[in-house]
N, C-alpha and C positions, 0 to 999 in steps of 0.2 A: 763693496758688493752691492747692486742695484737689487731692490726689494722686486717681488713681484706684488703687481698693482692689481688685486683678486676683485677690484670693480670694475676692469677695462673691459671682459667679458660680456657683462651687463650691460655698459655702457656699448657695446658694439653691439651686441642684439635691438636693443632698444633703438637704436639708428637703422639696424638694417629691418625691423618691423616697421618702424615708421616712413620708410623710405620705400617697401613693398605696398601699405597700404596706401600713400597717396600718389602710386602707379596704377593699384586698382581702381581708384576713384575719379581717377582723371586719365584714364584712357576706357572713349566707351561703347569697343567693341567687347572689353572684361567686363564692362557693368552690365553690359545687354544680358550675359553667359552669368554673371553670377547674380544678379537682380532680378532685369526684368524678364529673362524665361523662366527659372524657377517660380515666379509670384503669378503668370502667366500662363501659361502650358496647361500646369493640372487643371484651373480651372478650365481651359478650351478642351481638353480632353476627356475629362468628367461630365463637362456639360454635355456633351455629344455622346457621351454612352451612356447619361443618368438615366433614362428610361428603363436600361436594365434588359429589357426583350422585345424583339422584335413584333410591335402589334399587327394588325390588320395587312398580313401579306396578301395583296394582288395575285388572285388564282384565277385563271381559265378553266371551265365546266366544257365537256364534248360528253354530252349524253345520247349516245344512241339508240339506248329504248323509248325513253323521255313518258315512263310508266310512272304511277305512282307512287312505288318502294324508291325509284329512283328518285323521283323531287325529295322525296322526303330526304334521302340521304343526304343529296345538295343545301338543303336547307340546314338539314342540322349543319353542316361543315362550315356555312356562310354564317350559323349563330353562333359560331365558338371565334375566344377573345382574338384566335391567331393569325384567323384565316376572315378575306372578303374576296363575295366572287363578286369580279367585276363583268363576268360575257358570259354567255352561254355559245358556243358555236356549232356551227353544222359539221366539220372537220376539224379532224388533228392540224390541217395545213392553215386553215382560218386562226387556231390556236397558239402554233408557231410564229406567226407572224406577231402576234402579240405579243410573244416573250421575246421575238428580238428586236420590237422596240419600243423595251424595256416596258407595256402596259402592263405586264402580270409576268408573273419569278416562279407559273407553275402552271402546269397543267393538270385536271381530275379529269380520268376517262372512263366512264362508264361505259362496257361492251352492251349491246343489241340483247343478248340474254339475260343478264343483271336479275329480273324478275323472275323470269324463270327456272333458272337454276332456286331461286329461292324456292320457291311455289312448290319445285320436285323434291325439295330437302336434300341438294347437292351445294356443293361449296363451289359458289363465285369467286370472281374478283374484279377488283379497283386497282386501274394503271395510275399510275403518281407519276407525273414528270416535273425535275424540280431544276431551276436554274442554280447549278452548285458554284456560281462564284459568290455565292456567300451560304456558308453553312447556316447561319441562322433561320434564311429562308428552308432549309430542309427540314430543319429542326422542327420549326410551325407546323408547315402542312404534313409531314410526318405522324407528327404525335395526333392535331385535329382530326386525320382520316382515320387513325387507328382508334382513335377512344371513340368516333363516331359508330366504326364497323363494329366494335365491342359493343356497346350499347344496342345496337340492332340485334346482332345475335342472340344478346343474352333475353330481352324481348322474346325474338321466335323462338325460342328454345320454354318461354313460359306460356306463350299462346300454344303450341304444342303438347301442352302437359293438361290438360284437362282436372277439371275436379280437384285440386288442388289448394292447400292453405294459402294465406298470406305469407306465413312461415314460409314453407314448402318453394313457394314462387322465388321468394330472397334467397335461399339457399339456390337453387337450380341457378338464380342469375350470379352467383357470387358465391361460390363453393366456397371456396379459401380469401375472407376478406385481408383486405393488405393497405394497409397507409402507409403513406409516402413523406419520407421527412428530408428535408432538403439541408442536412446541417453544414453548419460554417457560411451556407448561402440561400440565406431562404426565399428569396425572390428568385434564385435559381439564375442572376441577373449575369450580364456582360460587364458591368462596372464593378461589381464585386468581384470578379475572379481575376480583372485584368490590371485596373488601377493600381492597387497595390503595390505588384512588382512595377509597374511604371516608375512609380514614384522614386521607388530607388532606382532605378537606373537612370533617372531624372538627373537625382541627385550626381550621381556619376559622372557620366556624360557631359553635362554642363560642368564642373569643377574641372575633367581636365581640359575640357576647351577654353575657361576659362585661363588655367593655368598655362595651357601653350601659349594663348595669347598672347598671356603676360611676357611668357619666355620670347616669342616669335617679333615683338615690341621690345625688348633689349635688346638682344642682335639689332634690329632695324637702328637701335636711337644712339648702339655705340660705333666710335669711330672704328674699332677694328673688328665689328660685328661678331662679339664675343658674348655670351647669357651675363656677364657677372661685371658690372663695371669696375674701375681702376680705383678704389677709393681704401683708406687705413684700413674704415673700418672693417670691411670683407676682410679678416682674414679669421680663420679659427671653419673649420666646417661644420662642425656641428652648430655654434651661433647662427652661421650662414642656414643652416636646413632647419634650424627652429623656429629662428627670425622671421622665414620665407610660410614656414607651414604655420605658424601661430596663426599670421593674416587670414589664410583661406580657411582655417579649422575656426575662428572666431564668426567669418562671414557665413558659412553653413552650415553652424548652429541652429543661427536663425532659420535659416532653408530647411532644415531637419525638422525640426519645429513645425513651421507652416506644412509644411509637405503632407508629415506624416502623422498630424494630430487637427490641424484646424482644417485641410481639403477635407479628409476621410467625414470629419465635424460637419462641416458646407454640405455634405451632398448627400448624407443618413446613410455614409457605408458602416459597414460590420466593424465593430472596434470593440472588443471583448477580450483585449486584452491587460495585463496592467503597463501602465504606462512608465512605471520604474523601468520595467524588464524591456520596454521599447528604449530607452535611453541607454540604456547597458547595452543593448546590441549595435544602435546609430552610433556611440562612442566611437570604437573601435571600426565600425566601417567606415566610419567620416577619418579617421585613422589614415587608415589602409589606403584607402582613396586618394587624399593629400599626397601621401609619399609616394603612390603611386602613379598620380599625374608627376609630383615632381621631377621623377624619374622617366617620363615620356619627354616630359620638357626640354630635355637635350636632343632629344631629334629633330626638332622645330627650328628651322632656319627663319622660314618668314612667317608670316599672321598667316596666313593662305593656307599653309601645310596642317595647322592642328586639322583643317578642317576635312580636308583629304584622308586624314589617318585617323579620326576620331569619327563623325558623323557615320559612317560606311558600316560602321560594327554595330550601331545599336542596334537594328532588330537580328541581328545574328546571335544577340548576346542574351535578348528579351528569350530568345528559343532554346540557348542553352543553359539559362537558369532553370528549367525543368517545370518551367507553370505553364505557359502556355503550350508544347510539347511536352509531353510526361518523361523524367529526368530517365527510366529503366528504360526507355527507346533513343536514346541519343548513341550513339558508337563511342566507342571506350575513347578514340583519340580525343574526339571531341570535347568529350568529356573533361579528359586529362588538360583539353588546353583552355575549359571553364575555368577552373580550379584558379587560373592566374590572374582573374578579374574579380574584387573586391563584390563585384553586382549580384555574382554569384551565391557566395553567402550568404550576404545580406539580404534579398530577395525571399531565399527560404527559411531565414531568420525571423522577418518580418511579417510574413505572412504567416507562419506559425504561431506565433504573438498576438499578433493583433487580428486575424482574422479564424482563425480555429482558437483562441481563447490557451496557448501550449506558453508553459512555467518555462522559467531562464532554464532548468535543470533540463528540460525536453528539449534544448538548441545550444546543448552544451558545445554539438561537434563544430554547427558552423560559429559558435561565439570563439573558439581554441582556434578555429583557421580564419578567424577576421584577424586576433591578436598574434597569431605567429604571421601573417600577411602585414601588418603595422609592423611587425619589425622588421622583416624580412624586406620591405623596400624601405623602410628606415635607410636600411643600410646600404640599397643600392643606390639610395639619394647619397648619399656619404658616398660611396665611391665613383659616381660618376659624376660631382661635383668636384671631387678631388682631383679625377683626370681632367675634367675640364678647367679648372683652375690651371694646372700642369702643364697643359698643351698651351695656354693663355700666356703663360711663362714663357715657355720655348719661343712659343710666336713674338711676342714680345722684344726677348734677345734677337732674333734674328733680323728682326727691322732695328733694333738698335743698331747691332754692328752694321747692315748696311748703311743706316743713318753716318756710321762714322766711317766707313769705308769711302761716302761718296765726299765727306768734309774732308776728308785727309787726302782725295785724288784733286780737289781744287785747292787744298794747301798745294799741293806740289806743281799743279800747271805753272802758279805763277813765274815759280824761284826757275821752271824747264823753259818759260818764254826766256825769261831773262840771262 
């Protein structure tokens, strides 16, 4: 009776890990995807939003009373941090033209009455035209016009009140004082609400491109352009899908690392969370992620395709994690079919953690659907490595017996010449 050999196991993992890693190492469209954009991107992307707000937006002035209440108005708007006027024009149509080529993202119209309606103690107004392909710009001239006109009024309403205290005048300007506390983001910034979820779907995104690669380069480098070469050691599937996931769960450690603790470090975003309870979350999404690229991996015929079927989803995916789009407005399908992307959890996991300062116990739900996601393509890695093993087989056989079908019809030419 032959023993079983309870190291062959080991001994086949360890060949097929070391046999994954210097695939990734030496093919370097994988190292592009698992190197150099992970160590790259955040910082190109960070860099370009660290400002945080958008300063001195380019505004067009069309004053038609061109009165003193007016300048004054124009003035304060051009000394607040948001807004710079660069023109002052005689027309709305001189103003237009400057917004569409691209000198100023707004126009402030002051009508011909502006003073007068004041003077009579009736309510004016200020037309705002704002160029909305970028919300930020609304955002600026928005808020400068409005705390501008606040400030004016609350003024005429104290020049109006004669005979009055100090006291008296503060109260009239500001009946109900109110502070404004900007928590989880207190620069109120771009880089702070956005980076975050970036970072993980960084991490994502590039792992399974990375991983199609790899898959899209074995088909390519075997002869019968199968994912899994011809060798002893492949057999057993779970060595096979340990073997394969060790490599990439070792390589984006590191990435997990850099990403999510020394970019946030580089650029003075929000990190107020503990950084245990960000590793207990990255675990299990870096998990999920693995087994779930490996499980796309069989759809990858050539290099070319990861890129056609991966690339096209990221910001589809950035809008259905529910940060940049609020998650209570997305439609229920869509929703239902977030739920299948590791990005998803982990995105409001993360940001929960490290940027609102919320305990492992406050992200219990998306920690349960990162780990039941790690197992749950566990297993689809298992079985569509199994089928493909299977089908490898079959195919296999069938070019054998042709192999022997066409030896055994030139066995017999000869003995039919003769």
């Amino acid at each position: 009776m032959q023993r079983y050999d309870f190291q062959q196991p080991f001994r086949d993992w360890w060949h097929i890990f070391r046999d994954e890693l210097r695939t990734v190492f030496r093919d370097q469209g994988v190292l592009i995807f698992f190197i150099l954009v992970p160590l790259g991107y955040p910082l190109l992307y960070t860099y370009i939003y660290n400002n945080e707000t958008v300063r001195e937006v380019p505004a067009a002035v069309v004053d038609e009373g061109c009165t003193a209440v007016s300048r004054d108005f124009v003035r304060r708007v051009d000394a607040t941090a948001d807004v710079r006027v660069v023109a002052h024009c005689a027309s709305m149509e001189e103003a237009k033209q400057l917004v569409r080529r691209r000198e100023a993202y707004g126009i402030i119209r002051l009508p011909r009455t502006f003073s007068q309606e004041l003077a009579r103690m009736r309510q004016t107004s200020v037309q705002l035209f704002v160029d909305m392909s970028g919300m930020l710009y609304y955002k600026a001239l928005l808020l400068s016009c409005t705390n501008v006109s606040l400030d004016i009024g609350a003024e005429l309403k104290v020049k109006r009140s004669p005979g009055t205290t100090d006291e008296q005048d503060m109260v009239t300007q500001q009946p109900i004082r109110y502070q404004q506390v900007d928590i989880f983001n207190p620069a109120a910034g771009f880089a702070s609400f956005l980076i975050p979820a970036f970072l993980i779907l960084l991490l994502q995104q590039t792992l399974v491109l990375g991983v199609g690669l790899s898959a899209g380069t074995a088909r390519e480098r075997n002869s019968y352009a199968e994912l899994l070469p011809i060798n002893r050691h492949y057999h057993g599937l779970a060595r096979i899908v340990l073997g394969k996931s060790a490599v990439y769960f070792l390589v984006y450690l590191w990435n997990a690392f850099y990403c999510l603790f020394l970019v946030p470090r580089f650029f003075t975003l929000p990190q107020i969370g503990a950084p245990w309870d960000v590793w207990l979350v990255a675990l299990p999404f870096l998990l999920a992620t693995v087994f779930f690229a490996m499980t796309c991996s069989v759809l990858i015929r050539q290099r070319e395709t990861a890129f056609m079927i991966i690339v096209f989803s990221s910001v589809p995916l950035l809008f259905l994690s529910g940060v940049s789009w609020p998650g209570w407005a997305v439609p229920e399908f869509w929703k239902v079919v977030s739920w299948a992307f590791p990005s998803t959890f982990g995105v409001n996991a993360y940001v929960k953690i490290n940027s609102m300062g919320a305990h492992l116990a406050e992200v219990r739900h998306e920690l349960f659907c990162l780990w039941a996601q790690a197992a749950f393509y566990f297993g689809t890695a298992l079985l569509v490595y199994r089928n493909n093993i299977a089908a490898s087989r079959r195919r296999m056989e069938q070019k054998r017996e042709g192999i022997r079908q066409r030896l055994g019809q030139r066995r017999e030419s000869p003995s039919t010449a003769q």
